[in-house]
C-alpha beads as a LAMMPS data file, in Angstrom:
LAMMPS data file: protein, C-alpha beads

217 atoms
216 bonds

1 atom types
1 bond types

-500.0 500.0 xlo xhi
-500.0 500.0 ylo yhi
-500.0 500.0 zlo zhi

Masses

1 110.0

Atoms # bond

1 1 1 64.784 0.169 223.235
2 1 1 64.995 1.593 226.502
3 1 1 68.242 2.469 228.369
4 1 1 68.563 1.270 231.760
5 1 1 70.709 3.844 234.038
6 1 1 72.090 3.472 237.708
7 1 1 73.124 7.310 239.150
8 1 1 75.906 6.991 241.670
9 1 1 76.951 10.730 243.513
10 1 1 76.959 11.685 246.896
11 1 1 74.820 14.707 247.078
12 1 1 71.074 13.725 246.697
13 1 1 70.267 17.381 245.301
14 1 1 72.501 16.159 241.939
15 1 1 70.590 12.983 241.946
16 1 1 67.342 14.460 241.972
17 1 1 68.484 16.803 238.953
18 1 1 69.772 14.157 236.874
19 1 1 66.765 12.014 237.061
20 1 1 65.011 14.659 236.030
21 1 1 66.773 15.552 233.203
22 1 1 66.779 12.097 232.008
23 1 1 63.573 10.633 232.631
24 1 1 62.715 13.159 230.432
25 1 1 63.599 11.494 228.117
26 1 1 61.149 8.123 226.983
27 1 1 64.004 5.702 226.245
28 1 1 65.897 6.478 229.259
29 1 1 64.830 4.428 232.830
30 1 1 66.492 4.926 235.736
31 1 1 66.915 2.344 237.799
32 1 1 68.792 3.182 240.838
33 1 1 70.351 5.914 243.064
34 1 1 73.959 4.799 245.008
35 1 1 75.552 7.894 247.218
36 1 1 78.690 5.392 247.989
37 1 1 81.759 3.998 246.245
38 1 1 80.724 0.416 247.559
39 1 1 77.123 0.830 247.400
40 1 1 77.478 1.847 243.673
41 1 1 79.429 -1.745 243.181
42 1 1 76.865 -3.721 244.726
43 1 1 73.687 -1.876 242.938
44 1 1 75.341 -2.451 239.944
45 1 1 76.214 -5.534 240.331
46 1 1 72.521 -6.478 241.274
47 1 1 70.819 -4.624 238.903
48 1 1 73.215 -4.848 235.564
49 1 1 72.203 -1.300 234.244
50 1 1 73.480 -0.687 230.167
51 1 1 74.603 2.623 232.099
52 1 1 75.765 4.060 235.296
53 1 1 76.486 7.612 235.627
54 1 1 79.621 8.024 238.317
55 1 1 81.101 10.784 239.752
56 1 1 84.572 10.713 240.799
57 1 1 84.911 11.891 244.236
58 1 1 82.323 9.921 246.562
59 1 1 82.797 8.297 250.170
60 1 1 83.455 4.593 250.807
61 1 1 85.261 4.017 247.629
62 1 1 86.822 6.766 245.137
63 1 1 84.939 6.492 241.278
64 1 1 88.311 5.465 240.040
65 1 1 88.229 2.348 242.262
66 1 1 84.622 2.074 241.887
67 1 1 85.342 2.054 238.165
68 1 1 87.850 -0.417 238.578
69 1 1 86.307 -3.036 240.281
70 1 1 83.130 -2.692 237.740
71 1 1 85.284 -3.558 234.937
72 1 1 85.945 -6.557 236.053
73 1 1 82.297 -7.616 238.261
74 1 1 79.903 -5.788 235.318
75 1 1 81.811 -5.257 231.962
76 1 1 78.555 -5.084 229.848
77 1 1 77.695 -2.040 232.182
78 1 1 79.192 1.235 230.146
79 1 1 80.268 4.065 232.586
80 1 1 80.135 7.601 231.805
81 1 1 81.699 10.065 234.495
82 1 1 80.503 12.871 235.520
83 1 1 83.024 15.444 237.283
84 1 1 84.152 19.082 238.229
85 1 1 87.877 17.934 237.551
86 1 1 88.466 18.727 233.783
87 1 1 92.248 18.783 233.544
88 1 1 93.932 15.877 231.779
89 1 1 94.803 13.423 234.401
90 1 1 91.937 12.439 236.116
91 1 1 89.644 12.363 232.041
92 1 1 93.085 9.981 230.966
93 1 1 92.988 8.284 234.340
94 1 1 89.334 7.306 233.484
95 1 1 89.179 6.497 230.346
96 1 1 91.959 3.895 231.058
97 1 1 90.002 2.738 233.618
98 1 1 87.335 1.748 231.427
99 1 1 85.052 4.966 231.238
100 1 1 82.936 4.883 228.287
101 1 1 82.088 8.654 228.479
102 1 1 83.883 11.569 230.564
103 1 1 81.127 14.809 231.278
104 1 1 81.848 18.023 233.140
105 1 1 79.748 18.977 235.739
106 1 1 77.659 22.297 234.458
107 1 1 77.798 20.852 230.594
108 1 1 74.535 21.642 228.977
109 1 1 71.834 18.926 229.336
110 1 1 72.488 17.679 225.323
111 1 1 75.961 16.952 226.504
112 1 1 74.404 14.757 229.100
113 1 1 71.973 12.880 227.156
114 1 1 74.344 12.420 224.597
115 1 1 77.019 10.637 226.494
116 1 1 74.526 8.448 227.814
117 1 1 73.292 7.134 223.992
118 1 1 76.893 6.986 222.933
119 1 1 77.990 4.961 225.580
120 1 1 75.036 2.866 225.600
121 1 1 76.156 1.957 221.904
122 1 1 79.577 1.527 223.074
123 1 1 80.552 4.668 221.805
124 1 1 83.227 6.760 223.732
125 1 1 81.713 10.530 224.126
126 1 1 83.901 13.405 225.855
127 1 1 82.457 17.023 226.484
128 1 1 83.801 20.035 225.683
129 1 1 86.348 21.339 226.007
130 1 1 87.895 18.154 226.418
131 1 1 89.510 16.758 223.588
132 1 1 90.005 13.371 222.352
133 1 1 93.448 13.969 220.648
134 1 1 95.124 15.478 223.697
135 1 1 93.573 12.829 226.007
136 1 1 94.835 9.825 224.060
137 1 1 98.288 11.456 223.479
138 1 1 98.308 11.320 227.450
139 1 1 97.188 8.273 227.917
140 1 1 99.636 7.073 225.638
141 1 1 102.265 8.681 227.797
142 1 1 100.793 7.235 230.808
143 1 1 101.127 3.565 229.491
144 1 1 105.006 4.802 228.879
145 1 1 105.360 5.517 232.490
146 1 1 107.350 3.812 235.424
147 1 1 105.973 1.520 237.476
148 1 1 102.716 2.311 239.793
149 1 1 103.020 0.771 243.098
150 1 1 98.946 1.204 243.398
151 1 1 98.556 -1.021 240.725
152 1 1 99.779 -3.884 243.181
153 1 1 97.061 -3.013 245.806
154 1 1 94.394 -5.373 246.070
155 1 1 90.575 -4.506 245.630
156 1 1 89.999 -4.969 249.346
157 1 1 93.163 -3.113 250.022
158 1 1 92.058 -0.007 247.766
159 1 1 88.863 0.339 249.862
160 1 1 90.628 -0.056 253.321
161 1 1 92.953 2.815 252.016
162 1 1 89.724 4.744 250.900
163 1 1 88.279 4.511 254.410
164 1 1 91.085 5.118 256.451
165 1 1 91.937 8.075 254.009
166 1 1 88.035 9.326 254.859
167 1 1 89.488 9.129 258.362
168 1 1 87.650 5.579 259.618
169 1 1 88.637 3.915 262.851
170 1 1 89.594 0.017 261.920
171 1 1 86.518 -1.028 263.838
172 1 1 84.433 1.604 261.906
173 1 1 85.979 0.097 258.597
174 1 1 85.759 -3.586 259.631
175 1 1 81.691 -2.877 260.119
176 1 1 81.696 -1.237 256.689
177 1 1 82.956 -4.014 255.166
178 1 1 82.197 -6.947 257.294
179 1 1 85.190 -8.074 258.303
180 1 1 86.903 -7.989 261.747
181 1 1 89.435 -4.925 263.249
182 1 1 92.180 -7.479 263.275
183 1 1 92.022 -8.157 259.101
184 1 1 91.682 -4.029 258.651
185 1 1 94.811 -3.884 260.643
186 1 1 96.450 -6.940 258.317
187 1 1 95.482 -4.610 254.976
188 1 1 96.158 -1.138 256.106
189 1 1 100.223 -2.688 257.269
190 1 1 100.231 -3.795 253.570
191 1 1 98.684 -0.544 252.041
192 1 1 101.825 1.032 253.887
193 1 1 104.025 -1.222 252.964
194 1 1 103.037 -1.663 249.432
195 1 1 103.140 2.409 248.841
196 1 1 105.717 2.997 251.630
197 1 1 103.899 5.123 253.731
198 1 1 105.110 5.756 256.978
199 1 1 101.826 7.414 258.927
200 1 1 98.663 8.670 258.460
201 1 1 99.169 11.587 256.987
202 1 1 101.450 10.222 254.550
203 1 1 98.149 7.959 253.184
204 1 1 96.029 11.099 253.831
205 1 1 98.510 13.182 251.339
206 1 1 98.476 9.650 248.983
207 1 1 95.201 9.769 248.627
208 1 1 94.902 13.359 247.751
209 1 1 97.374 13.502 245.568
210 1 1 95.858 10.060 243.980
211 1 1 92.365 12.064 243.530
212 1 1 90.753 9.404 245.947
213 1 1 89.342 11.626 248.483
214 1 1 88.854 15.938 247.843
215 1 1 91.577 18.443 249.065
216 1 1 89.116 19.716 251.713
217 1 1 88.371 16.535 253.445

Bonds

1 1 1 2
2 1 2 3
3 1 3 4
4 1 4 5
5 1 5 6
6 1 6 7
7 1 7 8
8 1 8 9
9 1 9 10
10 1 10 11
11 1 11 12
12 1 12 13
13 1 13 14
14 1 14 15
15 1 15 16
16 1 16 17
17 1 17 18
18 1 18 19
19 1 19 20
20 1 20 21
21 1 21 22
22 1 22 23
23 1 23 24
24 1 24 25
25 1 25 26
26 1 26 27
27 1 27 28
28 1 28 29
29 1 29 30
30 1 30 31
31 1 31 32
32 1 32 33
33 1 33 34
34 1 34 35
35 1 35 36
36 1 36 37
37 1 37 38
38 1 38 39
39 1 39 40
40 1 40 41
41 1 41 42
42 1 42 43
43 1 43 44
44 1 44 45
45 1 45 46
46 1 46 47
47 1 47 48
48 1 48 49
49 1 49 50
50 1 50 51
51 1 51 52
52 1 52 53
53 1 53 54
54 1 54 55
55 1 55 56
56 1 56 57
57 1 57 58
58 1 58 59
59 1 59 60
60 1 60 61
61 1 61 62
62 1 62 63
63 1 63 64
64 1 64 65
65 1 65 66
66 1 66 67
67 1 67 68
68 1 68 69
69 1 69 70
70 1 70 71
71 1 71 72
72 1 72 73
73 1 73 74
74 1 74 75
75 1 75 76
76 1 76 77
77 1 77 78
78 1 78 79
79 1 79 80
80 1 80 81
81 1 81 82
82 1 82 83
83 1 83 84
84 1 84 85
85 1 85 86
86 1 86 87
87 1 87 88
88 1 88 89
89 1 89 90
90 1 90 91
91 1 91 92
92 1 92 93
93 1 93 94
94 1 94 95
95 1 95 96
96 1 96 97
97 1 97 98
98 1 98 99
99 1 99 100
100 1 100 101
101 1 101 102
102 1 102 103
103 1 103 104
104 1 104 105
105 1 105 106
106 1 106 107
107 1 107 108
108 1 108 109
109 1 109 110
110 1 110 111
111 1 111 112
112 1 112 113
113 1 113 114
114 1 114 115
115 1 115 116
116 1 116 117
117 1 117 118
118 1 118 119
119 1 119 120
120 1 120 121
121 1 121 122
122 1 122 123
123 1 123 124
124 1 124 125
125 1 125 126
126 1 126 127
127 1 127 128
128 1 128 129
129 1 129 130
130 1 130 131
131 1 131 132
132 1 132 133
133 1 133 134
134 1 134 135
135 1 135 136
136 1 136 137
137 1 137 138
138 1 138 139
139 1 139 140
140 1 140 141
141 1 141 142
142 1 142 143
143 1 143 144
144 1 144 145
145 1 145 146
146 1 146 147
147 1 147 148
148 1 148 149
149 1 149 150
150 1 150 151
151 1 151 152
152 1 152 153
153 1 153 154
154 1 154 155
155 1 155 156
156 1 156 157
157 1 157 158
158 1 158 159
159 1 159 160
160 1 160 161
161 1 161 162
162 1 162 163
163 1 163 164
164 1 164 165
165 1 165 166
166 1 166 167
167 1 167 168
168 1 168 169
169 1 169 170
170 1 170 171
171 1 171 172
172 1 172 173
173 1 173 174
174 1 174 175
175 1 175 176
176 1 176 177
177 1 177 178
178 1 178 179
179 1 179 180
180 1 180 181
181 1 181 182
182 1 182 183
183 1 183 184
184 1 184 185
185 1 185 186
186 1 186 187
187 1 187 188
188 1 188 189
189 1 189 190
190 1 190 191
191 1 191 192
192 1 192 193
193 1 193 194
194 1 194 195
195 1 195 196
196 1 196 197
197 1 197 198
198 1 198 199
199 1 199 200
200 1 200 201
201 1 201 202
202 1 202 203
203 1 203 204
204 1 204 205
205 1 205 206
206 1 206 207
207 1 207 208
208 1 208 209
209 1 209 210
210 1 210 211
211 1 211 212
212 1 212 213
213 1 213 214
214 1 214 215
215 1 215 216
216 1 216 217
């Protein structure tokens, strides 16, 4: 049986790697190539892949939102994540997202090719060195925790806080998204409101901190 397989990362060079690496392979297929948080959604969603490959920090929409919204539009398609970030938070973060598999970026190719079987069996597959003992002892204490005030954002909230984040004009977001300047405006008052921002830089440092856009952008 062959394994279908969308790639979704921003850097083409990656993309060209991992096709490589897994086309290599005669019961792997890949179907697709996504560079964008929202392009990844709708590929997906067209194409139903048994796997998509996501990294976490891309444009347009994070790969925890991307994630998110997949879970709910594609649930037979199993996600494995690949990512620099190794330390517990964003692996927990993930797999209570609905990550199948969590991969570090520079793992060996076995790693890889591994994650992509298990996950396409339903399996969930973590590299090394992460564990799966200390990663469901802190997701466990993340379920504990207080209430997150992102949880209440909507899905079309999340991505106008992803753009605006990325530092997108509400005109340049309403095109993205195809909806008018005036309805941008609407969501990014409630983004504010919802996570009691009080400028920009308050939803730049949000999303930082939140891991939906890189320290450096």
């Amino acid at each position: 049986m062959t394994i279908s397989i969308v790639l979704a990362d921003d850097h083409p060079v990656v993309r060209r790697g991992l096709r490589a690496i897994l086309e290599s392979k005669p019961d792997f297929s890949v179907v697709g190539e996504a560079s964008d948080g929202l392009e990844t959604v709708r590929l997906v969603e067209r194409v139903r892949p048994d796997v998509l490959i996501l990294d976490l920090m891309m444009p347009g929409l994070s790969g925890l939102e991307t994630l998110r919204i997949l879970r709910e539009r594609a649930p037979e398609t199993r996600v494995v994540v690949l990512s620099m970030y190794s330390n517990n938070a964003f692996i927990a973060e993930a797999l209570k997202t609905g990550a199948t598999g969590y991969v570090l970026k520079g793992c060996t190719e076995e790693n890889l090719i591994r994650a992509v079987r298990e996950a396409a069996a339903g399996r969930r597959f973590l590299s090394p060195p992460v564990t799966d003992i200390a990663i469901d002892a802190y997701i466990e204490q993340a379920k504990a925790g207080p209430f997150d005030p992102h949880e209440t954002l909507t899905t079309r909230e999340r991505e106008v806080l992803q753009l605006a984040a990325e530092g997108k004009t509400n005109s340049e977001i309403a095109e993205r998204l195809h909806i008018s300047p005036r309805t941008v405006e609407n969501h990014r008052a409630k983004v504010m409101h919802k996570l009691e921002l009080k400028n920009h830089s308050d939803l730049v440092l949000y999303a930082v901190r939140r891991g939906l856009i890189p320290l450096d952008e």
